[in-house]
N, CA, C and O atoms as a GROMACS GRO file, in nm:
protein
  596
    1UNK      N    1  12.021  10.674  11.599
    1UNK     CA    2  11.991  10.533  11.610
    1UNK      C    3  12.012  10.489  11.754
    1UNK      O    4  12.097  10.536  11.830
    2UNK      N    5  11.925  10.393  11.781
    2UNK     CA    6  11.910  10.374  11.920
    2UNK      C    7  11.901  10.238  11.922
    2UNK      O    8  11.796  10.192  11.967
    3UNK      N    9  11.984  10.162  11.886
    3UNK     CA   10  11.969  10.042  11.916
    3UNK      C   11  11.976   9.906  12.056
    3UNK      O   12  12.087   9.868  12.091
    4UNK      N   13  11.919   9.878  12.086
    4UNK     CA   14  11.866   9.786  12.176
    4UNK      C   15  11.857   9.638  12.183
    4UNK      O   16  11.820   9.577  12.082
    5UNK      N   17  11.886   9.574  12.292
    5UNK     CA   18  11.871   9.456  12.278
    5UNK      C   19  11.727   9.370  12.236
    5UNK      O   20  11.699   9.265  12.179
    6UNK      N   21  11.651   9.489  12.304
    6UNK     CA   22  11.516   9.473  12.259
    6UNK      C   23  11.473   9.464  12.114
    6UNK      O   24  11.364   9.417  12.081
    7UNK      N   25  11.585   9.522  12.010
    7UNK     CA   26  11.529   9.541  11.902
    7UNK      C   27  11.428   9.408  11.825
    7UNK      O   28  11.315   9.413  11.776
    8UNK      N   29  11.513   9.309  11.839
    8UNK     CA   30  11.452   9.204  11.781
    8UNK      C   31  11.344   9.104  11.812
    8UNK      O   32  11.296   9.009  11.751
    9UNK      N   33  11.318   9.176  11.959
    9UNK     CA   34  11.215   9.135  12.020
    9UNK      C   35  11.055   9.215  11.964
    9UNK      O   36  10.942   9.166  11.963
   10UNK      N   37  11.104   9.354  11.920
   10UNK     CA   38  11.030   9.449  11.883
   10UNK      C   39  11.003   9.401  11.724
   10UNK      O   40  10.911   9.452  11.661
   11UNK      N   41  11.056   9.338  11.687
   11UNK     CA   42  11.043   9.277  11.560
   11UNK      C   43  10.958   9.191  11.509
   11UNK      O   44  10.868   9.201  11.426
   12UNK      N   45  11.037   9.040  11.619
   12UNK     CA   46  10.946   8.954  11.584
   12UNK      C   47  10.803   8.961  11.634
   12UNK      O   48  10.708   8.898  11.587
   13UNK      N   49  10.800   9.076  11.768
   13UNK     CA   50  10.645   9.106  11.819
   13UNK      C   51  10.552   9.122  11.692
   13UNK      O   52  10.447   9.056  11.696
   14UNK      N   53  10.580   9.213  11.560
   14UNK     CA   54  10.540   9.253  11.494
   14UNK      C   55  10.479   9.193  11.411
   14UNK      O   56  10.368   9.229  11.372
   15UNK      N   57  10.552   9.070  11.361
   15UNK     CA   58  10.526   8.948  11.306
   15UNK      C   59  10.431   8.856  11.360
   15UNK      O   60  10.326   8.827  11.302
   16UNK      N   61  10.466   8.810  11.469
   16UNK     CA   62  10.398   8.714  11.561
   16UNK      C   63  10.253   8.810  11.605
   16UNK      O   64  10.145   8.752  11.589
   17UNK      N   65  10.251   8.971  11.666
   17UNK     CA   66  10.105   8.983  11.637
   17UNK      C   67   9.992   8.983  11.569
   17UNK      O   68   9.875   8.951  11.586
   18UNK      N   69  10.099   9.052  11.443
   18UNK     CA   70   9.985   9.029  11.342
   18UNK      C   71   9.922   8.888  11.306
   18UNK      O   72   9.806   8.868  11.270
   19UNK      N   73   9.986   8.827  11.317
   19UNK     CA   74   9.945   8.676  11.276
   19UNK      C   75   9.811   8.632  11.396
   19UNK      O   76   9.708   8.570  11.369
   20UNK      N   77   9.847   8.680  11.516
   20UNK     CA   78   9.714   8.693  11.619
   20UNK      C   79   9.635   8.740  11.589
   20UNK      O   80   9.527   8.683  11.604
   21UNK      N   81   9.638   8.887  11.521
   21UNK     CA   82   9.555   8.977  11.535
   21UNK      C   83   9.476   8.902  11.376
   21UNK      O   84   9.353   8.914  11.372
   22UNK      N   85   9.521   8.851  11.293
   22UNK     CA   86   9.455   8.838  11.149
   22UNK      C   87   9.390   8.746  11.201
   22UNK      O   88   9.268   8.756  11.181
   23UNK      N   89   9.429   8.640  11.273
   23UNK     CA   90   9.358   8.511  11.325
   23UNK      C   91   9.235   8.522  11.409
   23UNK      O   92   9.139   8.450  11.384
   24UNK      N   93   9.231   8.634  11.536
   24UNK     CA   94   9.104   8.660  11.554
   24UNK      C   95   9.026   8.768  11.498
   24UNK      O   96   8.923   8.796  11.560
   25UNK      N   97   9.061   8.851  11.371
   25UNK     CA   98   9.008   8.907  11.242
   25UNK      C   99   8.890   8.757  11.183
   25UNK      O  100   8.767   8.749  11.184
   26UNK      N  101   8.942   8.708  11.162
   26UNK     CA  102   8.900   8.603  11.100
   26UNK      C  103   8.815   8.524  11.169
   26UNK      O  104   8.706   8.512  11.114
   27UNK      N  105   8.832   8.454  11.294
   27UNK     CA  106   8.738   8.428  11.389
   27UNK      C  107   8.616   8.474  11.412
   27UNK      O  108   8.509   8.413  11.414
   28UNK      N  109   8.644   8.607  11.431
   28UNK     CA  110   8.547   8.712  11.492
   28UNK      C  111   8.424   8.715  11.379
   28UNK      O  112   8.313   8.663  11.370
   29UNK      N  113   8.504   8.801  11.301
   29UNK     CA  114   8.403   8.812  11.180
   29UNK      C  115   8.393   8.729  11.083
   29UNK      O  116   8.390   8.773  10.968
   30UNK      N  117   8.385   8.594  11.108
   30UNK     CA  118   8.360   8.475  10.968
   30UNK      C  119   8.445   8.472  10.856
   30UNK      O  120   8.416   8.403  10.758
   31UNK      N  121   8.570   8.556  10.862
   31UNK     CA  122   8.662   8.518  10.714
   31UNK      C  123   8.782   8.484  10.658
   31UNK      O  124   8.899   8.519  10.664
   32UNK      N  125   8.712   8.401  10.600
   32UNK     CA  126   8.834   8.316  10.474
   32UNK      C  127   8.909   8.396  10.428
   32UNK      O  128   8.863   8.496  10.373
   33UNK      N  129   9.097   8.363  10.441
   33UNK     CA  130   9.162   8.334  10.417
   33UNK      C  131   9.192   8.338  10.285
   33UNK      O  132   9.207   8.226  10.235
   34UNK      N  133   9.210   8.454  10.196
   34UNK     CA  134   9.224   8.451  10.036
   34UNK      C  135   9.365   8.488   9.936
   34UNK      O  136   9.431   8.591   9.920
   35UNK      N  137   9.370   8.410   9.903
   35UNK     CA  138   9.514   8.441   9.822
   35UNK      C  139   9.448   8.413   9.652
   35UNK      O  140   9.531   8.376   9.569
   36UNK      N  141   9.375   8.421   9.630
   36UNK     CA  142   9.340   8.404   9.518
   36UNK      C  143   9.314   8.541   9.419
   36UNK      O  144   9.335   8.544   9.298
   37UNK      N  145   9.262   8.657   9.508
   37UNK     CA  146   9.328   8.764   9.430
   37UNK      C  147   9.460   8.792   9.375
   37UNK      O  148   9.478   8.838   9.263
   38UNK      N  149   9.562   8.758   9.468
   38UNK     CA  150   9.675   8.788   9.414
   38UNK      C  151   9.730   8.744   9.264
   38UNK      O  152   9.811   8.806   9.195
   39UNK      N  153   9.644   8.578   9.225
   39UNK     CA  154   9.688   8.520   9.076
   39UNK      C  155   9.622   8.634   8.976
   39UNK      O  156   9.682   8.690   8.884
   40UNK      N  157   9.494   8.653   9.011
   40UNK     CA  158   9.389   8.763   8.935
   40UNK      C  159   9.399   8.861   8.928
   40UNK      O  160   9.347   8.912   8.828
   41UNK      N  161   9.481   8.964   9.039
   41UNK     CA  162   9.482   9.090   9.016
   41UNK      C  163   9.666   9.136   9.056
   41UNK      O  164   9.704   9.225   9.133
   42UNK      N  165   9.764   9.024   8.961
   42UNK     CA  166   9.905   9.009   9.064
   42UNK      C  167   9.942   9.194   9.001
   42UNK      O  168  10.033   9.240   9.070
   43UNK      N  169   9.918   9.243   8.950
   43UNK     CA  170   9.988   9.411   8.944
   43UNK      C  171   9.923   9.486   9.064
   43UNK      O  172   9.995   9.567   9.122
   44UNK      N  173   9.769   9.466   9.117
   44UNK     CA  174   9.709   9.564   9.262
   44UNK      C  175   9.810   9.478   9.348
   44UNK      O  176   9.873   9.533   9.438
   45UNK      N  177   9.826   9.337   9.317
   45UNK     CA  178   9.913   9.277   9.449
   45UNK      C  179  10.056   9.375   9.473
   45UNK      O  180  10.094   9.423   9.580
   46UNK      N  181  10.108   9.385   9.368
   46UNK     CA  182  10.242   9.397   9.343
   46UNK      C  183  10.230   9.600   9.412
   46UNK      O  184  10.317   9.656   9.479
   47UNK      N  185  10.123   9.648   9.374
   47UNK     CA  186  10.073   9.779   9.408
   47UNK      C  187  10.117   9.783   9.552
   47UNK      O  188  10.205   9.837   9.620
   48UNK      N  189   9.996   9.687   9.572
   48UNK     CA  190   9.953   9.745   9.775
   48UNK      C  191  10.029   9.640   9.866
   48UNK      O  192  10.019   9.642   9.989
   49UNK      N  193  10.098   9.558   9.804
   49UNK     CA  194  10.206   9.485   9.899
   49UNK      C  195  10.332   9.506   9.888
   49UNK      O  196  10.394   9.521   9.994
   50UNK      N  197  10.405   9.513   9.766
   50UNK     CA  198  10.552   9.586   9.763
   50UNK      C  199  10.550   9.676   9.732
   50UNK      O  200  10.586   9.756   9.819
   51UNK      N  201  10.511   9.741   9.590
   51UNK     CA  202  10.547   9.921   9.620
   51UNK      C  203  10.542  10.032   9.686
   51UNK      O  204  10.628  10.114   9.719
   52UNK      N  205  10.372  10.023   9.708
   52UNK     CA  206  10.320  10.155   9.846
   52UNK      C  207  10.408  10.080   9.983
   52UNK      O  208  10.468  10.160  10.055
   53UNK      N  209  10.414   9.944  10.018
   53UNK     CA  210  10.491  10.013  10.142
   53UNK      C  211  10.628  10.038  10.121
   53UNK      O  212  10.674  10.118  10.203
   54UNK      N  213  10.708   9.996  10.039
   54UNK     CA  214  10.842  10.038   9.986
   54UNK      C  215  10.808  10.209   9.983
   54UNK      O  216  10.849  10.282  10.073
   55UNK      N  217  10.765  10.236   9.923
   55UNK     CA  218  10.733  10.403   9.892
   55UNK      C  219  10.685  10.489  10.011
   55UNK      O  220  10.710  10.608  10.028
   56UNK      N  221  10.604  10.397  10.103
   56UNK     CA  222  10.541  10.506  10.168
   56UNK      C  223  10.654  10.488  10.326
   56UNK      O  224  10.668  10.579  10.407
   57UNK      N  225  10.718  10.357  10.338
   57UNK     CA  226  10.849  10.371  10.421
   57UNK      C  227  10.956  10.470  10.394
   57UNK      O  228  11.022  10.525  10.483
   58UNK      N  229  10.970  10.489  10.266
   58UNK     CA  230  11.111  10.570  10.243
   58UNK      C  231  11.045  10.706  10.232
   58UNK      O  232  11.129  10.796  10.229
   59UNK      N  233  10.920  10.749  10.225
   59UNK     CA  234  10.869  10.930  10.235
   59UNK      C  235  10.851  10.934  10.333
   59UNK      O  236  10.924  11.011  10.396
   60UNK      N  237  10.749  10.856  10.408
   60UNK     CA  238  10.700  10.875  10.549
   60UNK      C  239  10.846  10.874  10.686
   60UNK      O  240  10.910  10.969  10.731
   61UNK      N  241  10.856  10.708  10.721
   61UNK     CA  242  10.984  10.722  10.817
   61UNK      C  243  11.112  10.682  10.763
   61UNK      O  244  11.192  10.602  10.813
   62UNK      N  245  11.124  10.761  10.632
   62UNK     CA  246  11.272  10.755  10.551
   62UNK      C  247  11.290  10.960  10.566
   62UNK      O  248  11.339  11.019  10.663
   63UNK      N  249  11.236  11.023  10.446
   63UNK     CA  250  11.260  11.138  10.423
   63UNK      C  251  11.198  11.252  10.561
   63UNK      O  252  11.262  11.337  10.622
   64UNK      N  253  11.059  11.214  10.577
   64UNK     CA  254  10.990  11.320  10.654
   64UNK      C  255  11.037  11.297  10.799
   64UNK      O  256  11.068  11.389  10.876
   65UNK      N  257  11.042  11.128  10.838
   65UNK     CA  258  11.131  11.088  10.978
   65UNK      C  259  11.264  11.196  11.001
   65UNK      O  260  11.297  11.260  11.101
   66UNK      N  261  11.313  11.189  10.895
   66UNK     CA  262  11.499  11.185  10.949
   66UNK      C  263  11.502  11.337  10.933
   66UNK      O  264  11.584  11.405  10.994
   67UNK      N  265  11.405  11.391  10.846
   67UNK     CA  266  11.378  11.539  10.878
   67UNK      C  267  11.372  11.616  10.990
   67UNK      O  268  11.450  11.697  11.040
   68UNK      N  269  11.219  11.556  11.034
   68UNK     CA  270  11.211  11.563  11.162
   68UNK      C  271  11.266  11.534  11.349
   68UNK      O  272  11.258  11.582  11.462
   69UNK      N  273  11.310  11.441  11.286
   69UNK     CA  274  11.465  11.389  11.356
   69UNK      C  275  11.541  11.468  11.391
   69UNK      O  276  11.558  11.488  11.511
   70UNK      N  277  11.618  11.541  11.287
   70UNK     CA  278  11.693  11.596  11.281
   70UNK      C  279  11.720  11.733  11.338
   70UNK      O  280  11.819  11.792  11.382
   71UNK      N  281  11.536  11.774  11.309
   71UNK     CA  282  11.554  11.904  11.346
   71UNK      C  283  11.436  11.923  11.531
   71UNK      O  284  11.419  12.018  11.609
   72UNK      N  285  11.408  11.844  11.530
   72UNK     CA  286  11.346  11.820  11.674
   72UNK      C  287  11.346  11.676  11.748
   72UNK      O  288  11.247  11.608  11.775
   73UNK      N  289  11.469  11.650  11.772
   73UNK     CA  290  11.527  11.513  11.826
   73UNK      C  291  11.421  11.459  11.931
   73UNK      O  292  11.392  11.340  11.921
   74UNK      N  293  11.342  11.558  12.064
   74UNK     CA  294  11.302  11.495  12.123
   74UNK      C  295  11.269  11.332  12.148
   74UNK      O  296  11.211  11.272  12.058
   75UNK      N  297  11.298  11.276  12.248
   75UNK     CA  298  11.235  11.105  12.243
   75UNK      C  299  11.137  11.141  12.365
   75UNK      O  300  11.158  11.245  12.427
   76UNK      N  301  11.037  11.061  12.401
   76UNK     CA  302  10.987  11.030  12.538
   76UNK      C  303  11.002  10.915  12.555
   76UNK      O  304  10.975  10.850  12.454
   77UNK      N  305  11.045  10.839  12.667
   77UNK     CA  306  11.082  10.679  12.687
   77UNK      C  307  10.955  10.689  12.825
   77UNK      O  308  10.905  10.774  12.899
   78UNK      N  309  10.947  10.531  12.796
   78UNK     CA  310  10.820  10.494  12.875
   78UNK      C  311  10.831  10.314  12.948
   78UNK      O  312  10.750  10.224  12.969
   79UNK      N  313  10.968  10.330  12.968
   79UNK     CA  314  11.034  10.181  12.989
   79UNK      C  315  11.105  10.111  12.890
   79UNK      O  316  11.124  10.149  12.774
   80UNK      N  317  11.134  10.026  12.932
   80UNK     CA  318  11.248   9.960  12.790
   80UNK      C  319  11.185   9.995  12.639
   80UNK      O  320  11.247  10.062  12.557
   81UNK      N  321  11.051   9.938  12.614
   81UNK     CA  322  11.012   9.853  12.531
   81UNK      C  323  10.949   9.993  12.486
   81UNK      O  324  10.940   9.999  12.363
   82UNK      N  325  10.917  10.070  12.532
   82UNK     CA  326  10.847  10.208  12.447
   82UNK      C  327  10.901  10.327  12.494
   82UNK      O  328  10.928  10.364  12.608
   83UNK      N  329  10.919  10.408  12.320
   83UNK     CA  330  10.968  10.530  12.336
   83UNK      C  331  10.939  10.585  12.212
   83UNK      O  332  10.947  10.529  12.103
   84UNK      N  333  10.889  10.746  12.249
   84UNK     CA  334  10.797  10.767  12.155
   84UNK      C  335  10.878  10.886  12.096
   84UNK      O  336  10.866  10.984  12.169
   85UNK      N  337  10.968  10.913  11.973
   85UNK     CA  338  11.016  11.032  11.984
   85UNK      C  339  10.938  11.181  11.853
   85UNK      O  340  10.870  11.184  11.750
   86UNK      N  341  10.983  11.243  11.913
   86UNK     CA  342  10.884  11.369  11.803
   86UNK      C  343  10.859  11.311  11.665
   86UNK      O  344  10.742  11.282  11.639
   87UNK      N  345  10.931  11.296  11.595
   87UNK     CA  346  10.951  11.240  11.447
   87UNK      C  347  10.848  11.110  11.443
   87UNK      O  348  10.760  11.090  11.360
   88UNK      N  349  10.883  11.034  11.547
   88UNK     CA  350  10.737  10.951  11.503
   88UNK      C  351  10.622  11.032  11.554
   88UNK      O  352  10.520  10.999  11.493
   89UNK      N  353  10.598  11.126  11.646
   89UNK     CA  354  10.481  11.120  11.655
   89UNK      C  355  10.423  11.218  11.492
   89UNK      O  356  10.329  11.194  11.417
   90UNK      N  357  10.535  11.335  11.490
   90UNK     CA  358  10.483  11.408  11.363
   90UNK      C  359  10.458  11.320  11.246
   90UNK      O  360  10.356  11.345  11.182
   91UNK      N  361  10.541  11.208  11.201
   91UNK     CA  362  10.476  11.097  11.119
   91UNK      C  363  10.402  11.027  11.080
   91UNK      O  364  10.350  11.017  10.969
   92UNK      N  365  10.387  10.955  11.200
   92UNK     CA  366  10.263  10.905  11.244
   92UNK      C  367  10.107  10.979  11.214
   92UNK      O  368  10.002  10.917  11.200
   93UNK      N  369  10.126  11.132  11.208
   93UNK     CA  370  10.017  11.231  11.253
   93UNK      C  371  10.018  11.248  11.091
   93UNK      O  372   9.902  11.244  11.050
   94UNK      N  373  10.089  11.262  11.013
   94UNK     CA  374  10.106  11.277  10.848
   94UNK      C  375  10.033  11.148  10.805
   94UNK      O  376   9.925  11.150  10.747
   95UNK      N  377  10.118  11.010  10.846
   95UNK     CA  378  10.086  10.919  10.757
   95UNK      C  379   9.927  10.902  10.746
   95UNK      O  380   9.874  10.883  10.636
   96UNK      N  381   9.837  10.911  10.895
   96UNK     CA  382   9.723  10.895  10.928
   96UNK      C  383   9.632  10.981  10.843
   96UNK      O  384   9.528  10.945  10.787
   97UNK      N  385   9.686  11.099  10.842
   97UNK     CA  386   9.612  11.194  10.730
   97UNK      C  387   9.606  11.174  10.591
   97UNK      O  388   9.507  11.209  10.526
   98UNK      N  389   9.710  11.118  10.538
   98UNK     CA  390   9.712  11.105  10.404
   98UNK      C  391   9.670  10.931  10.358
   98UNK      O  392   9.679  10.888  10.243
   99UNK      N  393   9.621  10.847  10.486
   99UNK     CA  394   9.589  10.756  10.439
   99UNK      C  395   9.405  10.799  10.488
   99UNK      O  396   9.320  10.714  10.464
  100UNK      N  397   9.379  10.879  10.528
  100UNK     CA  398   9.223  10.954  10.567
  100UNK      C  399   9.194  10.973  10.435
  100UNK      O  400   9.091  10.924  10.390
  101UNK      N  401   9.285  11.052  10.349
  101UNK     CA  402   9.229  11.086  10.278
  101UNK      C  403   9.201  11.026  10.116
  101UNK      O  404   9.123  11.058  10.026
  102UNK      N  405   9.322  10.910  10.135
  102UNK     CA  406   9.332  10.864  10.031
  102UNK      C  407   9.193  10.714  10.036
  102UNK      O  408   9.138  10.655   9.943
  103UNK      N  409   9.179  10.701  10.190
  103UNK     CA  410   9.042  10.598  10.173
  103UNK      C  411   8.972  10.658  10.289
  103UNK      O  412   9.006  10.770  10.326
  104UNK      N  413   8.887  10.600  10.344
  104UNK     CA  414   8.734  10.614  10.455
  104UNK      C  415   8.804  10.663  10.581
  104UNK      O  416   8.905  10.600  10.610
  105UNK      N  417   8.779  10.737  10.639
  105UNK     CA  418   8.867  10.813  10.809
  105UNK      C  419   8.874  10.703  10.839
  105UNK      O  420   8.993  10.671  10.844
  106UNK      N  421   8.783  10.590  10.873
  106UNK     CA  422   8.805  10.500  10.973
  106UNK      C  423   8.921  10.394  10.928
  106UNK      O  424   8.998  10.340  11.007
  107UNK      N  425   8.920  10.373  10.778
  107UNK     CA  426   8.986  10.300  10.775
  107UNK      C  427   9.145  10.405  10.762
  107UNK      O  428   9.259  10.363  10.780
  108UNK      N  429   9.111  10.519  10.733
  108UNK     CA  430   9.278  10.552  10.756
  108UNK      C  431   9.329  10.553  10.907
  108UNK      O  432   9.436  10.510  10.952
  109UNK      N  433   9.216  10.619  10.976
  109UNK     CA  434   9.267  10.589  11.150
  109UNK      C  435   9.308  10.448  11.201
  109UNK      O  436   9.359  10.436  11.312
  110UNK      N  437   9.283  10.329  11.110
  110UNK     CA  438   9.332  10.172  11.155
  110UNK      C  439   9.523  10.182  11.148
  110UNK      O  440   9.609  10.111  11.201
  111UNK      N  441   9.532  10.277  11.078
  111UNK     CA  442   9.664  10.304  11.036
  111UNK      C  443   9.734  10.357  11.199
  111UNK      O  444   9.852  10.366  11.234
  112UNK      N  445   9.666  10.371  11.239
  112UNK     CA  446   9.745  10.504  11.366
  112UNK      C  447   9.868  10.398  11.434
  112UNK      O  448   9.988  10.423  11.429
  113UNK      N  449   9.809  10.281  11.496
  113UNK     CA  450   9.880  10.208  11.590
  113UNK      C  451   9.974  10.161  11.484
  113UNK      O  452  10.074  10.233  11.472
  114UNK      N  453   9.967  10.061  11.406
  114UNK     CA  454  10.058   9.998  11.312
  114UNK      C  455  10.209  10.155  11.272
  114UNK      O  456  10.330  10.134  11.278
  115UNK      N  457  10.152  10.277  11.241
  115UNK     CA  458  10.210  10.416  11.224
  115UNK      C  459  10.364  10.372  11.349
  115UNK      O  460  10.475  10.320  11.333
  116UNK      N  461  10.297  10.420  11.451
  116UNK     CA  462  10.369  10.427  11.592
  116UNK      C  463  10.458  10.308  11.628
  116UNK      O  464  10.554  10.322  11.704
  117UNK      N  465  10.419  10.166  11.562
  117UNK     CA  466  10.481  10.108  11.601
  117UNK      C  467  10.610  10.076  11.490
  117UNK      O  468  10.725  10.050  11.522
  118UNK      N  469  10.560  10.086  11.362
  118UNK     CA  470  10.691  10.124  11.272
  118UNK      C  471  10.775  10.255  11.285
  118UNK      O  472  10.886  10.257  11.232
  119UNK      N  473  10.736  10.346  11.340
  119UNK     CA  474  10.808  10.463  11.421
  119UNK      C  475  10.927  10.415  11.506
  119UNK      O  476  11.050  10.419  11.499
  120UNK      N  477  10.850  10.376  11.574
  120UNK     CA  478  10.931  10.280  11.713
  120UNK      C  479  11.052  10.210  11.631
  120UNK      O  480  11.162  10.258  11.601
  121UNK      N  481  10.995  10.072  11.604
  121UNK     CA  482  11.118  10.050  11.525
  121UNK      C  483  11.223  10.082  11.440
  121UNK      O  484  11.322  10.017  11.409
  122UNK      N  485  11.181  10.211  11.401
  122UNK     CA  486  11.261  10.305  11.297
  122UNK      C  487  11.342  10.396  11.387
  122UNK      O  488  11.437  10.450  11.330
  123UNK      N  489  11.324  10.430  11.540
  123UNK     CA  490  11.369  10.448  11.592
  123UNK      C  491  11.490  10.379  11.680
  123UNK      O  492  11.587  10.439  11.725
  124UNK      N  493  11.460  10.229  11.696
  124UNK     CA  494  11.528  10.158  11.776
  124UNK      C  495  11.621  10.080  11.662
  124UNK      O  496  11.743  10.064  11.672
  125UNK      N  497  11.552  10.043  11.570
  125UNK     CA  498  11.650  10.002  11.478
  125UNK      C  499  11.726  10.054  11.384
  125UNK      O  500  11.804   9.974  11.332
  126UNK      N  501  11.728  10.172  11.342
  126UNK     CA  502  11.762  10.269  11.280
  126UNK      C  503  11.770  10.297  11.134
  126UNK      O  504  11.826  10.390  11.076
  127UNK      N  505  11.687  10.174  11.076
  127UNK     CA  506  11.688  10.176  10.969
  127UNK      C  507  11.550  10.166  10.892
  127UNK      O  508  11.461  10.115  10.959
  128UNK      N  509  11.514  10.210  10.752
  128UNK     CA  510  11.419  10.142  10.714
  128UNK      C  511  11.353  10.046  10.656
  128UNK      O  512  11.234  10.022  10.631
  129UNK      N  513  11.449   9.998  10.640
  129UNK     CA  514  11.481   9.800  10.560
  129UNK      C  515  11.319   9.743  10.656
  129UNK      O  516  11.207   9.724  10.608
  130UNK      N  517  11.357   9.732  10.776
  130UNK     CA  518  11.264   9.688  10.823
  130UNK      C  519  11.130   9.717  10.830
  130UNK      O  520  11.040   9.635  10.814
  131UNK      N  521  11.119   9.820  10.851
  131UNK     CA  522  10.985   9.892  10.822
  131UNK      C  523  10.943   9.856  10.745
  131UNK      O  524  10.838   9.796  10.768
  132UNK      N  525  10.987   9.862  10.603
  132UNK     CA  526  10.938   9.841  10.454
  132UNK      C  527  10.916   9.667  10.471
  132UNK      O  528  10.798   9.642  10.446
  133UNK      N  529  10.959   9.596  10.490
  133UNK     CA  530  10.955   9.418  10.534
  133UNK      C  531  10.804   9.431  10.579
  133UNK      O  532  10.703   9.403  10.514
  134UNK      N  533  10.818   9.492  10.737
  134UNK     CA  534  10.701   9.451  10.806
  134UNK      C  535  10.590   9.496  10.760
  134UNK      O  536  10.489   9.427  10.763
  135UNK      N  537  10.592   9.624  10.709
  135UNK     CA  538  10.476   9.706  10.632
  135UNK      C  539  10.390   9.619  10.498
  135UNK      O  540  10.272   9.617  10.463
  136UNK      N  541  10.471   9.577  10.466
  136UNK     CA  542  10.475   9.463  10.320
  136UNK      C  543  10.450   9.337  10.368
  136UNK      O  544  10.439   9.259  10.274
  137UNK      N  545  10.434   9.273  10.498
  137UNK     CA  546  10.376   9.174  10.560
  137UNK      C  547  10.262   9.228  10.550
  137UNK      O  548  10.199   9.221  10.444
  138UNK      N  549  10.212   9.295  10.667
  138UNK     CA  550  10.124   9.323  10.727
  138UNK      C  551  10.028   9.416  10.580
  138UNK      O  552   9.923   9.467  10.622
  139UNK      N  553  10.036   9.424  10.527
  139UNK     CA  554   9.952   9.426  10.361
  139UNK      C  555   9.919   9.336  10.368
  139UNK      O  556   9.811   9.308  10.420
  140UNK      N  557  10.000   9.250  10.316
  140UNK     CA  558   9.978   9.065  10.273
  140UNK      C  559   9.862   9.044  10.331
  140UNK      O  560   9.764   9.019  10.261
  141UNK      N  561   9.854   9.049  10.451
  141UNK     CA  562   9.783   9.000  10.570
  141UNK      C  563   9.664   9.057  10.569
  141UNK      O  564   9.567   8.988  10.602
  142UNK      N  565   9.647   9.180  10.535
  142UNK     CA  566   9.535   9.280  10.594
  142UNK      C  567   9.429   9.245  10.431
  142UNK      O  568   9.310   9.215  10.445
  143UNK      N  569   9.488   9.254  10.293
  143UNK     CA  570   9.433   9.189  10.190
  143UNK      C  571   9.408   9.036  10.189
  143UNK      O  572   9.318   8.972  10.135
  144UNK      N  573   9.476   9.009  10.236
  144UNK     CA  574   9.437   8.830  10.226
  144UNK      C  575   9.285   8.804  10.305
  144UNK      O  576   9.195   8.721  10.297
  145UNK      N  577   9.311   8.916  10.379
  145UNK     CA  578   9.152   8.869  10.447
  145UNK      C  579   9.038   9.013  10.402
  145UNK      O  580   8.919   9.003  10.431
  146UNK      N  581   9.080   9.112  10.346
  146UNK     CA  582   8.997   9.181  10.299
  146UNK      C  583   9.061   9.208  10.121
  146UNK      O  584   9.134   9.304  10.097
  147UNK      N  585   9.031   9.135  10.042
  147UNK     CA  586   9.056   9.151   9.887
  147UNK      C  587   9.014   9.259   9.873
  147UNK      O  588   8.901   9.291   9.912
  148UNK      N  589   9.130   9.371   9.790
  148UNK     CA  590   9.057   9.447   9.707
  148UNK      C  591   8.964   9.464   9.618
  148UNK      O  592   9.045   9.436   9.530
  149UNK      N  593   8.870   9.484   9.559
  149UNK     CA  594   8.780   9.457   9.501
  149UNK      C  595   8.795   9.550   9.345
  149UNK      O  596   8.708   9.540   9.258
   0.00000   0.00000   0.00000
């Protein structure tokens, strides 16, 4: 664990971008804003906003992280605010594959950056409480403007 003053800066970044990034999602490409799946389909809600990322935080940078961690510590630091260490990148390189395969390459490759940057934080903050939070936002977010169908 590598904790930092930065941590919570690395946090709320996470929060506060996405909320940018959904906002010119929405801009860009013409779309509304939907929470109305969630009354209609509240068990896919309950699916792809709390369980898979609860689940895929504690396999991905819970079990396979601290694995890898453990047994190839490397970090690379790249200034305060970024540091990339083996375990996320081997993670990162897993999670991307198994979300390839579980939907469209492209949309599993959307996964890559969001991957790295819950890495990061799993690195700096040392836990996965958070991960699983932000991961479970950033669902919310990514369905609210694309409903499952």
């Amino acid at each position: 664990m590598t904790r930092s003053r930065n941590s919570h800066e690395l946090i709320w970044g996470a929060f506060i971008g996405a909320l940018f990034l959904w906002g010119g999602a929405s801009w860009y490409w013409d779309l509304t804003v939907s929470f109305s799946w969630v009354a209609l389909q509240w068990p896919m809600f309950f699916a792809l906003c709390v369980a898979s990322p609860i689940l895929e935080e504690y396999v991905f940078r819970g079990m396979f992280y601290e694995g890898i961690r453990t047994r190839y510590p490397k970090v690379w630091s790249f200034g305060d605010y970024l540091s990339i260490s083996s375990a996320n990148a081997a993670t990162t390189f897993l999670f991307v594959i198994a979300h390839m395969i579980t939907r469209e390459p492209l949309a599993g490759a959307l996964v890559l950056v969001p991957s790295l940057y819950l890495g990061l934080l799993r690195h700096r903050y040392g836990s996965i409480g958070i991960c699983m939070l932000i991961h479970a936002f950033w669902n919310i977010g990514w369905f609210s403007l694309f409903p499952p169908a």
